[in-house]
C-alpha positions in Angstrom: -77.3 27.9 -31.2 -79.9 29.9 -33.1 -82.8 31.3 -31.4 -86.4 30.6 -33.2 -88.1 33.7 -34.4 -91.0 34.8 -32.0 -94.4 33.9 -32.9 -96.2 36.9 -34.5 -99.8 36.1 -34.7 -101.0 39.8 -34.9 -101.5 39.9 -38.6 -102.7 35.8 -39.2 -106.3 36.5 -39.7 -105.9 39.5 -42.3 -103.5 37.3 -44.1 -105.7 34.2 -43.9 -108.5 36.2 -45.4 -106.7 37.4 -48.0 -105.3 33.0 -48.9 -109.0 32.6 -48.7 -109.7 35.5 -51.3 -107.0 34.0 -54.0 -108.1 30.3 -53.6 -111.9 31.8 -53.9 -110.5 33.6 -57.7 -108.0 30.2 -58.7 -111.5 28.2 -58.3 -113.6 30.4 -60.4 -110.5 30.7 -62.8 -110.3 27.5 -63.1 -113.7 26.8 -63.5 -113.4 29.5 -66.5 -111.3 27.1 -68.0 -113.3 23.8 -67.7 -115.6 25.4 -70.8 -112.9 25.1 -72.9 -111.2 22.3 -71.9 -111.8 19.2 -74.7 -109.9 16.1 -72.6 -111.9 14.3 -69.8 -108.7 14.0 -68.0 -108.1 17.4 -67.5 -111.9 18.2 -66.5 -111.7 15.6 -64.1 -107.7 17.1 -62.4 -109.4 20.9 -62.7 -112.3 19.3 -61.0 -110.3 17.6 -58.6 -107.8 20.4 -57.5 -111.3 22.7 -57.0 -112.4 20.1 -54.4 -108.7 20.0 -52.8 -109.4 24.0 -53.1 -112.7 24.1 -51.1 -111.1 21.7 -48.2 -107.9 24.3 -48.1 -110.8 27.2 -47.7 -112.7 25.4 -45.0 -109.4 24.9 -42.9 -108.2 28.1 -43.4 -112.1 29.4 -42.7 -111.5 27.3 -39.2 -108.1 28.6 -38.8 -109.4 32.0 -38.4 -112.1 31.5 -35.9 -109.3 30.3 -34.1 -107.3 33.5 -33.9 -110.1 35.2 -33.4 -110.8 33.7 -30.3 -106.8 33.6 -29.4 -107.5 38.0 -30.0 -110.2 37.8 -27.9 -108.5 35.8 -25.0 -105.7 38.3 -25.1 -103.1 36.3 -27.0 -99.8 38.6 -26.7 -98.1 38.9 -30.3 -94.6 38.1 -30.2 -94.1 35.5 -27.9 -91.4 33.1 -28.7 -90.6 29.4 -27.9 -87.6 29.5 -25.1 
């Protein structure tokens, strides 16, 4: 029987932050792209996949106030699930 890995939180906020960073750059990217794009279709899916974008960045955005607080309440890194 295999053992699950441990839960490492210690690094989830840094990396979070840096998710948030690259959805932040595919958004303006993409918005880069809506100038040139001629279909209405593809306006419309760009436009569409920035709004999915946004949601992603508020949940991640919520997801890090939560670590926070598990920091601040002392969460030990590299507890597992027995």
């Amino acid at each position: 029987m295999t053992k699950p890995n441990p839960d490492d939180r210690s690094n989830n906020v840094e990396r979070l932050q840096s998710a948030i960073e690259n959805t932040r750059e595919n958004i303006r990217e993409a918005e880069e792209t809506l100038q040139f794009s001629s279909s209405q279709a593809d306006s419309a899916a760009i436009q569409a996949k920035n709004e999915r974008r946004l949601n992603s960045i508020s949940g991640m955005e919520a997801e890090i106030e939560d670590e926070k607080q598990a920091r601040k309440n002392g969460y030990q890194s590299n507890q597992s699930f027995e």
